[in-house]
ROTIBA-289202 format. One line per 8 residues: for each residue x, y, z of C-alpha. Coordinates in nm, 4 decimals, always signed. Example, Ala and Ser with C-alpha at 12.3 -4.5 7.8 and 13.67 -1.06 7.14 Angstrom:
2
+1.2300/-0.4500/+0.7800; +1.3670/-0.1060/+0.7140
// end
This chain:
110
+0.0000/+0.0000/+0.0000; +0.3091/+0.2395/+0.0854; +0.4624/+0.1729/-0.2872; +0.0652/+0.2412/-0.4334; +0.0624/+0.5835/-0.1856; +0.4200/+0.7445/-0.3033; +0.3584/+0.6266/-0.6727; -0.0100/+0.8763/-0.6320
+0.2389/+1.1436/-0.4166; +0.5091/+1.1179/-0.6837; +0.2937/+1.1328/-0.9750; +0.1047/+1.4854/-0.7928; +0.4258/+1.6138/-0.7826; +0.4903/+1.6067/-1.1225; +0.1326/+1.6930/-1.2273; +0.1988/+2.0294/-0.9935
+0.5150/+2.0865/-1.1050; +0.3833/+2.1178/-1.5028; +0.0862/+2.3000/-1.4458; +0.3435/+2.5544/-1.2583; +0.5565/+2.5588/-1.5124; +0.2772/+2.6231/-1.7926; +0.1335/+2.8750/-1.5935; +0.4683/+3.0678/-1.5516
+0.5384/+3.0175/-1.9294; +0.4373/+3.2806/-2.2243; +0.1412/+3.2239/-2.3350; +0.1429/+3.2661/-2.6857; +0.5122/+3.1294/-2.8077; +0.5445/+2.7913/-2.5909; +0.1778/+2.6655/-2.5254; +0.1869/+2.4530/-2.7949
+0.5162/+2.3167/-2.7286; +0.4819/+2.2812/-2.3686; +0.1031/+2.1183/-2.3804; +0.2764/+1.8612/-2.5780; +0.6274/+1.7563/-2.4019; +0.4206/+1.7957/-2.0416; +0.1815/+1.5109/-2.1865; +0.4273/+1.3252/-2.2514
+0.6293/+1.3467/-1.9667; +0.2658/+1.3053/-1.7664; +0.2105/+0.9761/-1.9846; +0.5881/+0.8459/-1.8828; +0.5258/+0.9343/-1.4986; +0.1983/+0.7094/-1.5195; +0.3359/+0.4217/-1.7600; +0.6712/+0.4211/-1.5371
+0.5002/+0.1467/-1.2782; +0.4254/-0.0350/-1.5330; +0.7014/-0.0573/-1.7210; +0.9349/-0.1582/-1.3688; +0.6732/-0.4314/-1.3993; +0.7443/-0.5534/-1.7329; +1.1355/-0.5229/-1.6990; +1.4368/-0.3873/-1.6014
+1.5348/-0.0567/-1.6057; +1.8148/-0.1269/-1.7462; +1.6716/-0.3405/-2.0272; +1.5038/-0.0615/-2.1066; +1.7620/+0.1734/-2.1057; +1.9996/-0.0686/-2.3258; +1.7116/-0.0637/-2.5551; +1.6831/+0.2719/-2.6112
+2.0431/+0.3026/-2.6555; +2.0894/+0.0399/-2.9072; +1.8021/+0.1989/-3.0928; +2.0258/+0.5128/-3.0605; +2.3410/+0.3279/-3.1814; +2.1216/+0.1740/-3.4849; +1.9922/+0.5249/-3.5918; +2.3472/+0.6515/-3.6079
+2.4534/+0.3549/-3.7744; +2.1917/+0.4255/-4.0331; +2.3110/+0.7810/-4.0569; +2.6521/+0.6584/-4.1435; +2.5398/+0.4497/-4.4514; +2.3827/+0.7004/-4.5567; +2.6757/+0.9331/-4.5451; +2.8842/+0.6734/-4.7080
+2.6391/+0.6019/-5.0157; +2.6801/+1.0219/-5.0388; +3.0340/+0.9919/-5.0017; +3.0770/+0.7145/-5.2933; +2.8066/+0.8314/-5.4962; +3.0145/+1.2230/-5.4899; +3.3345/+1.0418/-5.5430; +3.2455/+0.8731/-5.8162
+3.0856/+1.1567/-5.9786; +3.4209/+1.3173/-5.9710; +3.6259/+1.0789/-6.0248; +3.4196/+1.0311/-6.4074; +3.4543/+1.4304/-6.4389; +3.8244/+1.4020/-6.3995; +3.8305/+1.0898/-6.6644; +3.5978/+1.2997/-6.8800
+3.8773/+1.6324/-6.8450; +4.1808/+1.3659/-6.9169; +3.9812/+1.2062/-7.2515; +3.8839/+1.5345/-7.3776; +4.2484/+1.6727/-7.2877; +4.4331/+1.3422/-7.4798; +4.1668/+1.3801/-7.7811; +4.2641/+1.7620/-7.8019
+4.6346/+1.6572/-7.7859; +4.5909/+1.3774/-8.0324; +4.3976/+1.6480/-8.2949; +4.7008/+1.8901/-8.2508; +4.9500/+1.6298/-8.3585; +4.7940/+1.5094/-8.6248
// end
């Protein structure tokens, strides 16, 4: 019953703490913004229980970090597939320059 009784106290907290913090924020710039990311901090606070249920912290945490590492992974490939795809366009200009250089060459000695 203690766990169930500082999960509602914790949870108030937080509720307080974002209504304070929307109330003390401009109105017209951040409302939007702040409605959201308070939601969803609201949503974490009340799935967190559940969650510890479910698993680890830690799993969870590993989780989210190898879906970190795998984004930045992606990122990567796609930087290299840039990368080759740029140096490969240049590398045919430069063949393109040398051919059309040789060909000019071979005219003028004919």
């Amino acid at each position: 019953m203690s766990v169930l009784l500082d999960y509602v106290k914790s949870f108030l907290a937080l509720f307080l703490l974002i209504k304070i913090l929307l109330y003390l924020a401009p109105k017209k710039n951040f409302s939007g913004y702040l409605s959201f990311f308070s939601g969803v901090i609201l949503a974490l606070g009340m799935l967190y229980p559940i969650l510890k249920l479910f698993g680890s912290e830690e799993a969870l945490l590993e989780k989210i970090q190898y879906e970190e590492w795998e984004e930045k992974m992606y990122e990567l490939s796609i930087d290299a597939k840039r990368w080759q795809t740029e140096s490969l366009k240049q590398y045919e200009n430069l063949l393109e320059e040398v051919m059309q250089t040789e060909s000019l060459e071979g005219e003028r000695n004919e």
